[in-house]
C-alpha positions in Angstrom: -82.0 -42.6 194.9 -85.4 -42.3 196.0 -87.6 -45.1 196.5 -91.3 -46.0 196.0 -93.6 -47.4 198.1 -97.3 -48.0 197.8 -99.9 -48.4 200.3 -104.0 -48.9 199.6 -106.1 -49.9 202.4 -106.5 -53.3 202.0 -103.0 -54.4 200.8 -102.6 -56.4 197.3 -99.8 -56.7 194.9 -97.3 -55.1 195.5 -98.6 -52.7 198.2 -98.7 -52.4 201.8 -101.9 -52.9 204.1 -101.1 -50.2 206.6 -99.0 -47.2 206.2 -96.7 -47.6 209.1 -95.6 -51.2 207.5 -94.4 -49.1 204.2 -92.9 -46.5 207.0 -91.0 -49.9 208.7 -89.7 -51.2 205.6 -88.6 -47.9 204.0 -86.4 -47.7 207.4 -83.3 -49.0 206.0 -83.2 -46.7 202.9 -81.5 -43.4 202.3 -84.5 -41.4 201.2 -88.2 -43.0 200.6 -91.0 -41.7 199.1 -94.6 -43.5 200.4 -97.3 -43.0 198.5 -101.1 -43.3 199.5 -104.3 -44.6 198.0 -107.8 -43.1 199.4 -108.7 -44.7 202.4 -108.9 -44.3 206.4 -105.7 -45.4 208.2 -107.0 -45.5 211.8 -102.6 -45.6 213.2 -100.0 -43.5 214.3 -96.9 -42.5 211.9 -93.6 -42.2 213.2 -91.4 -41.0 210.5 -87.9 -41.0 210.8 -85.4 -40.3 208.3 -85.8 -38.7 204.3 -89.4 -39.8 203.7 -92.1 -38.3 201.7 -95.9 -39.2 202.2 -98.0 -38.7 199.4 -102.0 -39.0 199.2 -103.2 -40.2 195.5 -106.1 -39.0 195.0 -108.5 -35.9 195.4 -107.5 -34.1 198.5 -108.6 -35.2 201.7 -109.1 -38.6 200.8 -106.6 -40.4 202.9 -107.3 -39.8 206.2 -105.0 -40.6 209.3 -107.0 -41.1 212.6 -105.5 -43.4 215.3 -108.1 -43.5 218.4 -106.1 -41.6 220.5 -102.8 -40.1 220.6 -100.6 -38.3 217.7 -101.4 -38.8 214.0 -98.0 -38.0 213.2 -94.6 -38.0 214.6 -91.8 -36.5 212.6 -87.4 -36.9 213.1 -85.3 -35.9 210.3 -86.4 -34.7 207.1 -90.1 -35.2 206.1 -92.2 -34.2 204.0 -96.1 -34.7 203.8 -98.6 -34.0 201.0 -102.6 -33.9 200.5 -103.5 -36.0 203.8 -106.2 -35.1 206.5 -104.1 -35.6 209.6 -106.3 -36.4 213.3 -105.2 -36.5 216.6 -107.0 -36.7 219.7 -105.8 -35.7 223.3 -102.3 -35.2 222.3 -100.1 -33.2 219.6 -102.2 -34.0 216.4 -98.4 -33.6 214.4 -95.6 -33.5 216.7 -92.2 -32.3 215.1 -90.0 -33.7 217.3 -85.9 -33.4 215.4 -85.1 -32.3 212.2 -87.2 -30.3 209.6 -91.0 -31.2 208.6 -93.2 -30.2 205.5 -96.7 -30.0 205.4 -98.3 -29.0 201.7 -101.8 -29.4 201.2 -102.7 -31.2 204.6 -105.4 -30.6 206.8 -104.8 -31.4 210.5 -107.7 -31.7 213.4 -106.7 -31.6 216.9 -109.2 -32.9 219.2 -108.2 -31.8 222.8 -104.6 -31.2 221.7 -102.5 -28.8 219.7 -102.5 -29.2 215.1 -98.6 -29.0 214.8 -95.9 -28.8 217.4 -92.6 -27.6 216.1 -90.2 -28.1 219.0 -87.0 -26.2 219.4 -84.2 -26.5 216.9 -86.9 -27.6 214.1 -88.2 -26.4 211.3 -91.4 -26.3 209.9 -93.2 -25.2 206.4 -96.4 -25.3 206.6 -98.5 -24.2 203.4 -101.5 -24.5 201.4 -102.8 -26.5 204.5 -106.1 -25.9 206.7 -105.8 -26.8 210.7 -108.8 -27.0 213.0 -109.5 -26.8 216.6 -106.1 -26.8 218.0 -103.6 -24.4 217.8 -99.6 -24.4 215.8 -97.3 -23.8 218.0 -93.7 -22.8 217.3 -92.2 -23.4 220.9 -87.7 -22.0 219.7 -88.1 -23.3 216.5 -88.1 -21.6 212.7 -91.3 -21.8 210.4 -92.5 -20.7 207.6 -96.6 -20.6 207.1 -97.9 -19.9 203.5 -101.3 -19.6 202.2 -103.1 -22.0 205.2 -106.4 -21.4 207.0 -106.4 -21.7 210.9 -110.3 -22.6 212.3 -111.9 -22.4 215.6 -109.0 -22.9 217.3 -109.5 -23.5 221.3 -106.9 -20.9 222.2 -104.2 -19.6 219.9 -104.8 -20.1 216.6 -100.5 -19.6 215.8 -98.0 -19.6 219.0 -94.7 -18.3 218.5 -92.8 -19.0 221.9 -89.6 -19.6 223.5 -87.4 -17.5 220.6 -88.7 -19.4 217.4 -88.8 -16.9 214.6 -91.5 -17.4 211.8 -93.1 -15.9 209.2 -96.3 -15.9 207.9 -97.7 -15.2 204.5 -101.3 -14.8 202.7 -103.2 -16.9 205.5 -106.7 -16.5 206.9 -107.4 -17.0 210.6 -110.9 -17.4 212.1 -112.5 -18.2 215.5 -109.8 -18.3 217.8 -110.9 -18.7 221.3 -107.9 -16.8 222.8 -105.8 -14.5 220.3 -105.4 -15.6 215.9 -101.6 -15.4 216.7 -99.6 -14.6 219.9 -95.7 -14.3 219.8 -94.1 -14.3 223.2 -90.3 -14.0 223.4 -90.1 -14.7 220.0 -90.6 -12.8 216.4 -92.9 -13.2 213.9 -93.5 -11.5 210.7 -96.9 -11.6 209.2 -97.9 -10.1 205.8 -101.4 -10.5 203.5 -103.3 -12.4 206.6 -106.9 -12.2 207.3 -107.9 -12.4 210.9 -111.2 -12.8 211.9 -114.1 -13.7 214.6 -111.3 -13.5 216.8 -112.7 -13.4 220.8 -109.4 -11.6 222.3 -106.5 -9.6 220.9 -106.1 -10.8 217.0 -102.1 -10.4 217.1 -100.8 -10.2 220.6 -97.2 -9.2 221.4 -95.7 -9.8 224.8 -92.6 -10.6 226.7 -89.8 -9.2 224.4 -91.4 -10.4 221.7 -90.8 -8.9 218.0 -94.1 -8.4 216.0 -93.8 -7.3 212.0 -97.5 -6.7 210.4 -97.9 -5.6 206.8 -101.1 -5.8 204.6 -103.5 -7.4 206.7 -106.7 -7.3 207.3 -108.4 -8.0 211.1 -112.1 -7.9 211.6 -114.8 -8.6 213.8 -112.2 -8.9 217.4 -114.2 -9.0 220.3 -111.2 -7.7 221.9 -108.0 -5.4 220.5 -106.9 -5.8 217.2 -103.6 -5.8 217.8 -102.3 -6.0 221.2 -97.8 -5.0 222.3 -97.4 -5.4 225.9 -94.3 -6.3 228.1 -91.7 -4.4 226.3 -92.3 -6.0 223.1 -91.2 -4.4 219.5 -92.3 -4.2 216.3 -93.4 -2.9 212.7 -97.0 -2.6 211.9 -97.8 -0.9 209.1 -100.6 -1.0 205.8 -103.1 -3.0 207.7 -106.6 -1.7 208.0 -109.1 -2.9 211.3 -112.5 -3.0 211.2 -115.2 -3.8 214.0 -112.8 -4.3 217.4 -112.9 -3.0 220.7 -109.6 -1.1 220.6 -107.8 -1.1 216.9 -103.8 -1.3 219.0 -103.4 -1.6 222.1 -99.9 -0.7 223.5 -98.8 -0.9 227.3 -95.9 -1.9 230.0 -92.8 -0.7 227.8 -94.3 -1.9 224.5 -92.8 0.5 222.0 -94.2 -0.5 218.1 -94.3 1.7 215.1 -97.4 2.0 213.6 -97.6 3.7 209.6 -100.6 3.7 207.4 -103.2 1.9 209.3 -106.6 2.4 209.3 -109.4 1.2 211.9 -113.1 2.1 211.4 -115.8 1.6 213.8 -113.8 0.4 216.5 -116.5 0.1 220.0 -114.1 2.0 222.2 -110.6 3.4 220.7 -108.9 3.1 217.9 -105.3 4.0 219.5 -105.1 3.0 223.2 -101.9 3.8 225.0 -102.1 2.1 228.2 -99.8 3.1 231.5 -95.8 2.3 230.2 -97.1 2.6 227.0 -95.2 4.4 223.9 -95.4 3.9 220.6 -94.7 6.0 217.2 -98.0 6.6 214.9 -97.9 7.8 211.4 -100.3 8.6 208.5 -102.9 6.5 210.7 -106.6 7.3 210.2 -109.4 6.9 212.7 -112.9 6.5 211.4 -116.3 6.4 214.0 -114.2 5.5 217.3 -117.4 4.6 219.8 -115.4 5.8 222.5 -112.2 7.9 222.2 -110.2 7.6 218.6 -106.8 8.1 219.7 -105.9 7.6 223.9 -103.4 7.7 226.2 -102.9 7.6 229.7 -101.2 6.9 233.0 -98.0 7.8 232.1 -97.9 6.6 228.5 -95.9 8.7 225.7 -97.2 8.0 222.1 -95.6 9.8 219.2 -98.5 10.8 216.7 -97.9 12.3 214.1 -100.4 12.7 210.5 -103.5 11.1 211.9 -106.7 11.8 210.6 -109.8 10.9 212.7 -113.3 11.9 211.6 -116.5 10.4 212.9 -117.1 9.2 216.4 -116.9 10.8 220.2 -113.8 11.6 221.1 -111.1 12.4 218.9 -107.8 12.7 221.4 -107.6 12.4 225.0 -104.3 12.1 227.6 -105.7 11.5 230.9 -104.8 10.7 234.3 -101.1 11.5 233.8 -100.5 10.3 230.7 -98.5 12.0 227.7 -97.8 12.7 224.0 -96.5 14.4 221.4 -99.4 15.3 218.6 -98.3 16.5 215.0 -100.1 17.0 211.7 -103.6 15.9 213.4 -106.9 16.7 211.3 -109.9 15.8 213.1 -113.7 16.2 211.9 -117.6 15.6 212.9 -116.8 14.4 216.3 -120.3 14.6 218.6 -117.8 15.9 221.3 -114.3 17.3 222.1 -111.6 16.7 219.5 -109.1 17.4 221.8 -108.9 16.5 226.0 -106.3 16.4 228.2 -107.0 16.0 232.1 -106.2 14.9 235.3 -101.9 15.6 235.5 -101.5 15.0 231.9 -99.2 16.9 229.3 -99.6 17.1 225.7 -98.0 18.9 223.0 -100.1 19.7 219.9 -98.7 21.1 216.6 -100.6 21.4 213.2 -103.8 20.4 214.4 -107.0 20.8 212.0 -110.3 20.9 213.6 -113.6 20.7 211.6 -117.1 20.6 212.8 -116.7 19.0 216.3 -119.2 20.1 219.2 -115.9 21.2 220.8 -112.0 21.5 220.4 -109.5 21.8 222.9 -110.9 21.3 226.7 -108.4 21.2 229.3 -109.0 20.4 233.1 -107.1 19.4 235.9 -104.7 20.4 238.3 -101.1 23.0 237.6 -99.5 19.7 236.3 -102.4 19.4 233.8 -100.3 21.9 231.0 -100.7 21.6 226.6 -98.8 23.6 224.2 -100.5 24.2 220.9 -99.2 25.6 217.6 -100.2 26.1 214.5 -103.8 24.8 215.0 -107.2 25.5 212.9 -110.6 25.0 214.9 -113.8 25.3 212.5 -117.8 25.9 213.0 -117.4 24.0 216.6 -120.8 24.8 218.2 -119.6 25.5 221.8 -116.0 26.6 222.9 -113.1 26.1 220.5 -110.3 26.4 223.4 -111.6 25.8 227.1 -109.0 25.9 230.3 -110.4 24.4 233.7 -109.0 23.7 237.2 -105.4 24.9 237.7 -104.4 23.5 234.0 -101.8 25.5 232.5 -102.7 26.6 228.7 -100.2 28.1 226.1 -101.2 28.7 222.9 -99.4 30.1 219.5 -100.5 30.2 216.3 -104.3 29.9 216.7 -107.3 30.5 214.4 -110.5 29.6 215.2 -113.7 30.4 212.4 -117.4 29.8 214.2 -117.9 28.8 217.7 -120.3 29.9 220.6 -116.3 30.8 222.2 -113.0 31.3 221.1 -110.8 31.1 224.4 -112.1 30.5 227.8 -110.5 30.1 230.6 -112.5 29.7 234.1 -112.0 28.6 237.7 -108.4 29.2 238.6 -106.6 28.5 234.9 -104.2 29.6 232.8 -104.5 30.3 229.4 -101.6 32.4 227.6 -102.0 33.1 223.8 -99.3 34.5 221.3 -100.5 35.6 217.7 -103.9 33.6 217.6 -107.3 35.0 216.1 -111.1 34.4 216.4 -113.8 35.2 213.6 -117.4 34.8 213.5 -117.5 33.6 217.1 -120.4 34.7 219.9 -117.7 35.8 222.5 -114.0 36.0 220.9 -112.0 35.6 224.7 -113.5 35.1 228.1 -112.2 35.0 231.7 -114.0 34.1 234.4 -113.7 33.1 238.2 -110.1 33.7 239.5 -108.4 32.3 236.2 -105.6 34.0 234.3 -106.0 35.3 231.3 -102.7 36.3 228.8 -103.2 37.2 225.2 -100.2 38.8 222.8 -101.0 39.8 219.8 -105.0 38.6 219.8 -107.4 39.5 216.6 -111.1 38.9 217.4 -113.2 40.1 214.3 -117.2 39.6 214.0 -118.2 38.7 217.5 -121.9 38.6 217.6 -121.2 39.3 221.4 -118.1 40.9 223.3 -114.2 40.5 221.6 -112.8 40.0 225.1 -114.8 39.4 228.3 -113.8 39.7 232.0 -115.5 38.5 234.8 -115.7 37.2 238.2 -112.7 37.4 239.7 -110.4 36.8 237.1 -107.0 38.2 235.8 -106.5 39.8 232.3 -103.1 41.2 230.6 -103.9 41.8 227.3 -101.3 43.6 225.1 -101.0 44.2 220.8 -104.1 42.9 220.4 -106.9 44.3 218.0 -110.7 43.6 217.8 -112.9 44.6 215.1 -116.6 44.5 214.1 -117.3 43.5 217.3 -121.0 44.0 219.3 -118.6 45.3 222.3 -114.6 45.4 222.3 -113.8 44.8 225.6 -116.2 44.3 228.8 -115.0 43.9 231.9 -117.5 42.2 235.1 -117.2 42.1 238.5 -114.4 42.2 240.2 -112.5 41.0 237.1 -109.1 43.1 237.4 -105.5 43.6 234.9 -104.4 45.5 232.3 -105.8 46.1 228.3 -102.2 48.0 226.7 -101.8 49.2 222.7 -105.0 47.7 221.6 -107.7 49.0 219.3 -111.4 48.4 218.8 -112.9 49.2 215.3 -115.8 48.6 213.2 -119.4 49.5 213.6 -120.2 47.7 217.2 -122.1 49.6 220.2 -119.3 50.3 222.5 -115.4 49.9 222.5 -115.6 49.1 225.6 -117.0 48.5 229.4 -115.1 48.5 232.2 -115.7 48.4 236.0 -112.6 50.5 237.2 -110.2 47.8 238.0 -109.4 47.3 234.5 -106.6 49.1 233.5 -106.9 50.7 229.8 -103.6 51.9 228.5 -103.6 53.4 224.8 -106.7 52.1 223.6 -107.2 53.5 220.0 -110.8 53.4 218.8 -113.6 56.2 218.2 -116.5 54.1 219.9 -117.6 55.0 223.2 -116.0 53.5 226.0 -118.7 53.1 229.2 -117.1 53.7 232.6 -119.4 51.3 235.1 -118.7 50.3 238.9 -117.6 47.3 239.8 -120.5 44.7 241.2 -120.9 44.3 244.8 -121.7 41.4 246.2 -125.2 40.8 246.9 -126.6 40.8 250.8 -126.8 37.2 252.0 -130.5 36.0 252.4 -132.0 36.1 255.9 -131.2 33.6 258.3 -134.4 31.2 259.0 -134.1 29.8 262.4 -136.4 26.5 262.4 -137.7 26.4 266.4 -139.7 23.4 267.1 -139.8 23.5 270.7 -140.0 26.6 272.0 -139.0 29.9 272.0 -135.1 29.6 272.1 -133.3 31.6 269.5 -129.9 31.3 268.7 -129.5 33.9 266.0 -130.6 37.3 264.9 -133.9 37.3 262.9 -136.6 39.8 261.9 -139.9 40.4 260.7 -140.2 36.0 261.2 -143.5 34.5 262.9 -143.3 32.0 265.6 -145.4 29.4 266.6 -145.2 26.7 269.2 -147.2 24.2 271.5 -150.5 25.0 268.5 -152.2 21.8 266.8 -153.8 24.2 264.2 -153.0 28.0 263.5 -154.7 30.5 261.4 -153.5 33.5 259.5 -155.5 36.4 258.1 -154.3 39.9 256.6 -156.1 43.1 257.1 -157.5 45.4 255.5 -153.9 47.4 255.5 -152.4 44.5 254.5 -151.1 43.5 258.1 -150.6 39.4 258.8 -152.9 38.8 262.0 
């Protein structure tokens, strides 16, 4: 059997003066129920045993404050309802055995920490607000339900030290540090608002398990959501708006990540760091400042249908970073959609391209390789496929509809294509300075300029391939050398093509002209200038120069037969 006790500020019939006298005299029975008239208690609870506190009255009108220390300390089974809770330069409540209720109770922690569930509790915290300090769940089980967390000094919610805890429907704002960091613990959070956050919003570390569904984080100064340290987890139907990267993932961090959206992020929106993996899917990217979807130094996401349109950048692996791309459709980027640099390796596969300023650049050295299949690059205003360095390009399945270039490769690249096509481009293929150039199968139609253009020093071996309504088929440059084998030029163009005798044509079907040229020379080098200030010591071969030395003012005048005097 329960029983009652009442307490009211000033004592009276058959009440209590002070709170902590109820608490005392309640001591000896089994379970105890305390209930609270409005008022300010300025004293410390500690509650031991089956006990219930109760404000009567509107909420927020009973108000614990000692002057310093804890406002509440809880052993055994307690429960608390509807009072404001203040505690100053310690643990504000302070669960110290046993299992502890908060419903409708708003803590303040003044230089301390709101709740302290310590390990082997359990606490339920809901419909409760909790200001300035943080919750921390330091081995022990929660449960947090439709509460608000406020300017919080550091974490808003800590989840430490293998607790496991979940919270539901709960709004967190102005964190100093992160709105919830699980460290060698798990934590499942689902309907949460997170915002004014100044670092990561949700931070994963240490081992830690991480489970995100429906939320909503905005305005981060830092990351969104943040898994480092080898941490684990489920993220999935939560949509990010206004942080400086939307996920972070790094050191052996390994989430999966479905249905998420994050718009207007300042810098990414996906950022694999070094260690970092990951799995991605049906995630959208919307006006990334920066780059929408990252990885490198030695990181290994797993994308696969993401859709990124707006921004800079849409993907980039860089300094030896990886990835595996699939299903990506990318539009109105002011840059490349897709970059890989510096060591990295990427494989792409059903990648759409629309309106970018570029789509596939590659740069770097031999260990800088990408495979790409099945891929669609639309009205890009400069090159649609672009090989740099040494990097290694291999490409099958490729259509690309208006660009200034289809496939480029230049300096000493690689760029091998099997069954690709170019249409309404200025120049369909091009190879230029000592690159490589490998086509099978190639269909350039409606080049404004040249189907497939040599030059330089590069290599091409070109076999099966046809080109069609084309100002010129095939041109080949300087001392651009290879092989053009079972191809064929057709339409109404100017020439089939122009070559500079180190071009081999083998059965080249077309009934345009095909212009035999020599191959360019080198041009002499410019005369050497000798500067003498001195005197007349020359250490080189010159001719037709003037010389003058030991003169504070000279004069030159031409003739009448145009001879310097």
């Amino acid at each position: 059997m329960v029983r009652r006790y009442v307490v009211a500020p000033h004592g009276g019939r058959g009440t209590y003066g002070d709170i902590g006298s109820a608490l005392r005299s309640a001591a000896r029975d089994r379970a105890a129920r305390i209930e609270i008239r409005p008022g300010r208690y300025e004293e410390t609870l500690a509650v031991h045993g089956t006990v219930e506190l109760v404000a009567l009255g509107e909420p927020g009108s009973v108000v614990v404050s000692p002057a310093q220390g804890s406002a509440l300390t809880a052993s055994g089974a307690v429960s608390v309802r509807g009072l404001v809770l203040v505690g100053r330069g310690a643990d504000a409540v302070d669960c110290r055995a046993g299992a502890l209720t908060l419903d409708g109770v708003e803590v303040h922690a003044h230089g301390g920490v709101c709740v302290h569930a310590r390990r082997g509790t359990s606490v339920t915290l809901t419909n409760g607000q909790f200001r300035y300090g943080r919750v921390l769940f330091a081995g022990a089980t929660g449960v947090v339900e439709r509460c608000r967390f406020v300017d919080a000094a550091d974490n808003a919610l800590a989840v430490i030290e293998g607790a496991r805890v979940t919270v539901r429907d709960s709004r967190i704002e102005g964190s100093r540090i992160h709105g919830l960091r699980v460290s060698d613990a798990s934590a499942t959070v689902t309907g949460c608002e997170f915002t004014r956050i100044e670092k990561a919003a949700l931070a994963a570390d240490t081992r830690a398990e991480l489970v995100v569904a429906h939320c909503t984080i905005t305005a981060v100064h830092a990351d969104a959501l943040y898994f480092l340290e080898q941490s684990r987890g489920l993220v999935h139907d939560t949509r990010v708006t206004d942080a400086e990267n939307g996920i972070s993932v790094e050191s052996g961090a390994d989430p999966v990540v479905r249905r998420c959206v994050f718009t207007g992020c300042r810098d990414t929106g996906i950022n694999v760091q070094p260690a970092g993996r990951g799995t991605f899917e049906e995630c959208e990217v919307v006006d990334a400042g920066g780059v929408s979807v990252f990885s490198t130094g030695g990181a290994t996401p797993r994308i696969d249908g993401c859709r990124i349109s707006g921004g800079n950048v849409g993907v980039a692996v860089m300094d030896k970073g990886r990835g595996d791309f699939a299903r990506i459709d990318i539009e109105r980027l002011t840059s490349v959609a897709l970059r890989v640099r510096d060591g990295s390796r990427a494989v792409f596969a059903g990648v759409d391209v629309r309106r970018c300023a570029a789509g596939l650049e590659v740069l770097g050295d031999p260990s800088t390789t990408v495979e790409l299949t099945d891929a669609r690059f639309g009205d890009c205003s400069m090159a649609a496929v672009a090989a740099g360095g040494r990097s290694r390009i291999a490409l099958r399945d490729v259509l690309v509809r208006g660009a200034l270039l289809g496939f480029g490769s230049v300096e000493e690249a690689q760029l091998r294509l099997r069954d690709c096509a170019a249409a309404g481009v200025r120049v369909g293929a091009l190879a230029s300075g000592t690159s490589t150039f490998e086509a099978r199968g190639l269909a350039v139609t409606d080049a404004d300029g040249v189907g497939l253009l040599g030059r330089d020093s590069a290599f091409l071996d070109v076999a099966a391939s046809r080109f069609a309504d084309c100002a010129v088929g095939i041109a080949a440059q300087g001392e651009s050398r290879g092989r053009v084998a079972d191809c064929s030029v057709t339409g109404t163009g100017n020439q089939a093509a122009q070559r500079n005798g180190l071009i081999e044509l083998v059965s080249l079907d077309t009934s345009l002209p095909v212009v035999e040229s020599a191959p360019e020379t080198a041009a002499p080098p410019p005369a050497t200038v000798v500067n003498n200030y001195y005197g007349p010591v020359i250490n080189d071969a010159v001719t037709n120069c003037q010389f003058f030395w030991n003169n504070t003012r000279v004069i030159q005048r031409t003739d009448r037969n145009g001879a310097d005097t």
